[in-house]
N, C-alpha and C positions, 0 to 999 in steps of 0.2 A: 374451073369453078362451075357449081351449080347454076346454070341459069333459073331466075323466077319470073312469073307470067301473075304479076298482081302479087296477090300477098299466097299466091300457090305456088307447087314448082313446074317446072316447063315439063308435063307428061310425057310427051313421043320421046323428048331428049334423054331423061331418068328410064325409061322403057329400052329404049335404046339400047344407052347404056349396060344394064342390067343383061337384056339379051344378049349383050356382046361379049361380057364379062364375066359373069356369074356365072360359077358351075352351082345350082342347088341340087342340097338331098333328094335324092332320089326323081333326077332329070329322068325324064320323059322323053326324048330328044326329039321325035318326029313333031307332037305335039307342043312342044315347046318353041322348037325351031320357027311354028308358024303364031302360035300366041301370045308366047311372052307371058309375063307376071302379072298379077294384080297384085299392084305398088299402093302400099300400106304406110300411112304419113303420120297421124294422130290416134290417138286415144285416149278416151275417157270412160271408168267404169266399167260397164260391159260392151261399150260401143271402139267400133274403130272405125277411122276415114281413110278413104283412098285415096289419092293422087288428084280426081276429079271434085271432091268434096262430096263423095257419095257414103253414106255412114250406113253402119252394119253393124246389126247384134252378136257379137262374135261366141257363136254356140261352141267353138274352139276351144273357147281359153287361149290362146293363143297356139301351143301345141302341148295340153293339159295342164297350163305351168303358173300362168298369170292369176292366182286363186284370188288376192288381195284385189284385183280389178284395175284396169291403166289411169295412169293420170297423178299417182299418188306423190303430192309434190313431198311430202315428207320421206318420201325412198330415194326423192332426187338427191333431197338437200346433206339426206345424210353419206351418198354418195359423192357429194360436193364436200361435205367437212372432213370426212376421211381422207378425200384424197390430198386432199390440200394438209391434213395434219400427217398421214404418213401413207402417201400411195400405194407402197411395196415393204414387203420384209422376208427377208429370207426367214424360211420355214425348216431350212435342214438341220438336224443333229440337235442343239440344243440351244435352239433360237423362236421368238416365237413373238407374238403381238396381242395387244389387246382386245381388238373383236372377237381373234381366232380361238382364244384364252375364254371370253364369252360363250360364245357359242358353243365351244364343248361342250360346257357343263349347263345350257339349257339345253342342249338334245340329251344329254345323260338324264336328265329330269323330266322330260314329256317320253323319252323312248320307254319302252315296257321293260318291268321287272331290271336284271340287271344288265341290260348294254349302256353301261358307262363310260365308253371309250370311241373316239371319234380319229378318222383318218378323212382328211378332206381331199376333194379332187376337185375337176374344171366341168364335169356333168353326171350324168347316171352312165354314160357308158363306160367311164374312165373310171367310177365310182364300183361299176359289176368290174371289170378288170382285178381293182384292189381288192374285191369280195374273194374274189379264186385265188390270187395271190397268195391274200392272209391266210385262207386254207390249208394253201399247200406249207407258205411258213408255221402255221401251229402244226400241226401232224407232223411236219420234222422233227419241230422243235420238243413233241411228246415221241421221238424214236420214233415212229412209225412214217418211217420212209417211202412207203410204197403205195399210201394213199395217196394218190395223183387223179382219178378219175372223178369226172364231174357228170350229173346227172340230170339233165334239162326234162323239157317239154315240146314237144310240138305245138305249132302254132303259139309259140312265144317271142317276147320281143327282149333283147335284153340289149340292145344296144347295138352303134355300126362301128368301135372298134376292131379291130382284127377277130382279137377274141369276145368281145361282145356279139357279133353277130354270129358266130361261130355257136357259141351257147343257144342263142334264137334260133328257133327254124319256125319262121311264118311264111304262107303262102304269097309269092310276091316279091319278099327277100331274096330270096336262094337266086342266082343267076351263074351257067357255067362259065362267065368272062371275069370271074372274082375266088378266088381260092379261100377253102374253111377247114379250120382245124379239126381233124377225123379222130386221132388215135386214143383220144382220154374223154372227149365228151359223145354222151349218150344223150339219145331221146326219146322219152315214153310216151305215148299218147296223150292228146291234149284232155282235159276236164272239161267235155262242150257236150252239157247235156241235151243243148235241143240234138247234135248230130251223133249222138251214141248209136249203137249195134239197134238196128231194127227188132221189139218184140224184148228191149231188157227194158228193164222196170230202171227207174234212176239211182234205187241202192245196189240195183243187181249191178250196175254202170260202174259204179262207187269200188264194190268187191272188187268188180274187172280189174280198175285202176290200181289199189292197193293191191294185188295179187301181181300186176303185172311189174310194182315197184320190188316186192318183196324177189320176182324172179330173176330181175335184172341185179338186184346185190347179190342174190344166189351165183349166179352167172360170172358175175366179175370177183366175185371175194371182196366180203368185207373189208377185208383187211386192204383192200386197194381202189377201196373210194372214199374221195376228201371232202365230197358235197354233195347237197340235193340245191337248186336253184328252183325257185316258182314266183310269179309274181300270184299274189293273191288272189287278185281279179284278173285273167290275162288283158291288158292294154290295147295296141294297135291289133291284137290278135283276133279282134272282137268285141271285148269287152264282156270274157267269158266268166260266170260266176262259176265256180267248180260245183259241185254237186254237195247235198248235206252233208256234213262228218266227214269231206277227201282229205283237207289240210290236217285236219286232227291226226287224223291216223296213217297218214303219211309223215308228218312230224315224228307218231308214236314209232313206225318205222325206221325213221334216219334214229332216231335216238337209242334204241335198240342194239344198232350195229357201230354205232358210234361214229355215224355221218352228219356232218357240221348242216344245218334248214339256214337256207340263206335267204330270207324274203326281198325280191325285190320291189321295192315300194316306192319306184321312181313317181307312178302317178299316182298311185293311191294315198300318198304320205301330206301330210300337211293341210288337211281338211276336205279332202278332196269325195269323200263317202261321210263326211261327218266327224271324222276323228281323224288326230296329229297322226297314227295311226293303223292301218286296217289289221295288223296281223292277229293283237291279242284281243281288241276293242273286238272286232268285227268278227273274227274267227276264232279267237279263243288259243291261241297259240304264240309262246313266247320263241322267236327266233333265235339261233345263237348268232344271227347277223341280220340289219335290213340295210338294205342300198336306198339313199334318199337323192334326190337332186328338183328341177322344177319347182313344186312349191312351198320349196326351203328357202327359194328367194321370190319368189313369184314371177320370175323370168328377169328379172330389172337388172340381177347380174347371173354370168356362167359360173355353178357352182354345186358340187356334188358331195353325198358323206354317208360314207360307211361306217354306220356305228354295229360294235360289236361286243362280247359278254365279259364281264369277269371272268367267266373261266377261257376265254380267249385269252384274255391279256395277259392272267395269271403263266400260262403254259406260256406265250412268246416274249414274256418279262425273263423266265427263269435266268437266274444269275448267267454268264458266260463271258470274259473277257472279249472273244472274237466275232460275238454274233451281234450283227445287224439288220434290221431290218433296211434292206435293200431294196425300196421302193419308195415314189411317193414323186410331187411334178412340182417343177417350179413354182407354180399358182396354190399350190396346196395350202388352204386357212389364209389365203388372200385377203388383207384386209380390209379394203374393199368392199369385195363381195362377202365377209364376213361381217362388218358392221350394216349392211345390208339384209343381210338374212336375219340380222338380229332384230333389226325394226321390221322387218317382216311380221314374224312372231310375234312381236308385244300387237302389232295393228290385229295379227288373228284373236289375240287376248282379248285386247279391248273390246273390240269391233262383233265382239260375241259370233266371228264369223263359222265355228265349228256348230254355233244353235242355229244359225241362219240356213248351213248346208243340210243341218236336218230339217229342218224344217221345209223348205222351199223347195228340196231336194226330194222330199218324201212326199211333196205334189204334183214335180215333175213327175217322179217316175209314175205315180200314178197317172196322171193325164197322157202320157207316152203313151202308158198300155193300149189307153183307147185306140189307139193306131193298129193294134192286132187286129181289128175289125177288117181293115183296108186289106183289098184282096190279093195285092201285092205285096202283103208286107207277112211276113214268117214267121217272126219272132222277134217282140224286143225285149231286152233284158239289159241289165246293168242291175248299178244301185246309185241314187240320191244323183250326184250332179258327176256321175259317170255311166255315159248308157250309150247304147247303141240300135239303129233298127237294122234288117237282116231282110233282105228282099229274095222271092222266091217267085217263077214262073206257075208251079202248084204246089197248093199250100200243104196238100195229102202227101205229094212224095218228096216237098221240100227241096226238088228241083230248082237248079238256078238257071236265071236266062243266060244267053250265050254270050260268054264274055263282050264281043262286038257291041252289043247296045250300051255297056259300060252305065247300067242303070243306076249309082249311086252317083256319079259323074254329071248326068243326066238330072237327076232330080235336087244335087247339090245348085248345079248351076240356076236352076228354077229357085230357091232359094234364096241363091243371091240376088236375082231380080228382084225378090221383094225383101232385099235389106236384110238375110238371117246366113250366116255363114256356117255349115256344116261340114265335117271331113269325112268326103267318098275315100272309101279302101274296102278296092274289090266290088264284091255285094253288099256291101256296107254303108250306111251314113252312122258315122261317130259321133258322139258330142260330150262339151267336156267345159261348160262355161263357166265364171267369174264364182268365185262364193259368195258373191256379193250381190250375186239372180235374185231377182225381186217375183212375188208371185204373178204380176203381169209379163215381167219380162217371161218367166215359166210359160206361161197361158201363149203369150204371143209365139213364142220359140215351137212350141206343140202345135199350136194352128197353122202356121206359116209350113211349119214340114209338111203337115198333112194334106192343104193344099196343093203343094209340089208334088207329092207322091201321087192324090188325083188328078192333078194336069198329065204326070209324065203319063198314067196309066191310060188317059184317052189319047192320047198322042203315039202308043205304042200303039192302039188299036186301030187306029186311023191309017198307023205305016205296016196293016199288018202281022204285026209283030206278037200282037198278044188277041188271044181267042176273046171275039167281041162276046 
């Protein structure tokens, strides 16, 4: 049993612990080996506490997911009524429950145009899994057998399943102590218009892209690719917005050849840029699939869902005595995590929390900007309550300092000193907090970084490191 020290818990013991036991995503092991966790106990709203009673603006989100904001006893309670009226239900064949029953047909009603059909899973990467699956099941199921090839991006994240990271190729990811599926998935250059070709203008950039997609169907035959995969905004990648008109007319290309646009909208989905969300609202583009998970439930349960088109379901409905769909997990439409995700939603309703993300969100990003001034800072970009800063040694050749000083690392932790939680990745600090950011917590989140970014920058100077 847990020991407690007052109305807290015993720290070294829970640290301990965790060190001893815990393998986390994406261990660090030298580092780790020697620091251990920051053990995360409480939350309320956009604040979290740790182990010592030390609270902190979680500019996270927890990991882009908690959009509703912590504490919400109404997410408990209805996790406590469900479980207690029916914890579990098989979901196979022709069995099914009343959340999971729910919940379809309010994602068939906020998703765009016609994806009225829902296959539920346990996250987003189980949830991109079923995306390539469904794929390859409709393209059979229309004869066309041979469409098997999937068609990614660089510097994407799509998940750390087998084949979910396999699809992703972000810098950082990739390690030769872990094997990735080679033979049917491609990757074209990412959409990152601050690092495009030296001397192209950003529509010349645009062409590139779209020229370089149309080559890659040239290359492989139409007739044997099942998908395009993008997330809209690239995620952990960055936080890349693509360039004006790329999704458009890269849609217009997969539809052309008759290649299924799979939007992955694990964090873009559910308010997270201002709308339920980003593909059509934001880009102007109806998907014939999005992969949703995070803030579908707002992190309270593991829960993931691929919704995808009428003319999907249409093609893998056709009559057949023998044909199944062979897929799909125990937890699938968990009722649970589905009567959960359903009060989710009504609280985005109510709570007017998609006006708040614009709103609030559209002062963030502007008051961020002002951090472009700061002489270590490169570029930041995002949209509303998804953004990112992007650090550079010089700001003319957009050089980055040498891995070793691990400057997002660095000006993360300075951060936490003064109570504001950021995610360093790479040259990068992410941010990605509550929808429920109020315009001081905005103000403070933006001060507090910039602060950190000036300390780390005289303290590089000091060791240094960077040209006083």
């Amino acid at each position: 049993m847990l020991q407690r020290s007052g109305n807290r818990f015993n720290a070294q013991e829970l640290w301990q612990k965790d060190h001893d036991h815990f393998l986390h995503p994406w261990t660090h092991f030298d580092s780790f080996k020697t620091d251990g966790s920051l053990i995360i106990t409480e939350g309320e709203g956009a604040y979290i506490t740790d182990v010592n009673g030390r609270q902190y603006l979680d500019g996270l989100g927890g990991m882009w997911c908690v959009n509703v904001g912590y504490g919400r006893n109404e997410l408990a309670e209805v996790m406590a009524e469900q479980g207690r009226l029916l914890a579990y239900a098989n979901p196979f064949v022709n069995m099914t429950n009343a959340p999971a029953a729910e919940l379809s047909a309010k994602l068939a009603e906020i998703a765009p145009g016609s994806l009225n059909h829902v296959a539920f899973s346990t996250s987003g990467s189980c949830a991109n899994d079923t995306a390539i699956r469904l794929a390859h099941f409709y393209h059979g199921r229309n004869g066309e057998h041979g469409r098997k090839h999937i068609i990614s991006r660089f510097n994407s994240y799509h998940g750390s399943t087998y084949l979910g990271m396999s699809l992703g190729n972000r810098d950082g990811d990739r390690t030769p102590f872990f094997n990735y599926v080679t033979d049917f998935i491609h990757h074209l250059s990412a959409p990152y218009p601050y690092r495009r070709p030296e001397g192209m203008t950003e529509d010349q950039f645009t062409d590139f892209l779209v020229d370089e997609f149309k080559a890659k169907v040239k290359e492989l035959g139409k007739e044997n690719i099942a998908a395009f995969i993008a997330e809209p905004i690239q995620g952990s990648g960055g936080v890349v917005m693509p360039p004006k008109g790329y999704l458009k007319r890269m849609h217009e290309v997969a539809k052309e050849n008759g290649i299924l646009f799979i939007a992955d909208e694990v964090v873009t989905g559910f308010g997270r840029v201002g709308h339920w969300f980003a593909s059509q609202d934001v880009f102007g583009i109806e998907p014939d699939i999005i992969v949703s998970a995070k803030g579908l439930t707002s992190g309270y349960q593991p829960l993931g869902a691929t919704i995808f088109s009428d003319a999907v379901y249409d093609a893998i409905s056709q009559p057949g005595p023998d044909v199944w769909f062979a897929h799909g997990f125990t937890y699938s439409g968990h009722p649970v995590a589905c009567a959960v995700a359903n009060k989710n939603i009504e609280i985005i309703e109510r709570d007017g929390l998609l006006e708040n993300a614009q709103k609030v969100g559209d002062h963030f990003e502007k008051r961020l900007g002002e951090l472009k001034a700061l002489p270590l800072v490169g570029d930041v970009r995002g949209k509303r309550l998804m953004m990112c800063v992007e650090y550079v040694a010089d700001r003319k050749t957009k050089a980055h300092l040498p891995d070793e000083i691990n400057i997002s690392k660095r000006i993360s932790k300075l951060c936490e000193k003064r109570g504001l939680l950021v995610r360093p990745i790479g040259h990068l600090d992410v941010m990605s907090p509550p929808l429920t950011l109020t315009m001081a917590q905005a103000d403070f989140l933006v001060d507090t970084l910039g602060e950190a970014i000036n300390e780390a920058t005289s303290e590089l100077k000091k060791e240094g490191l960077l040209a006083a």
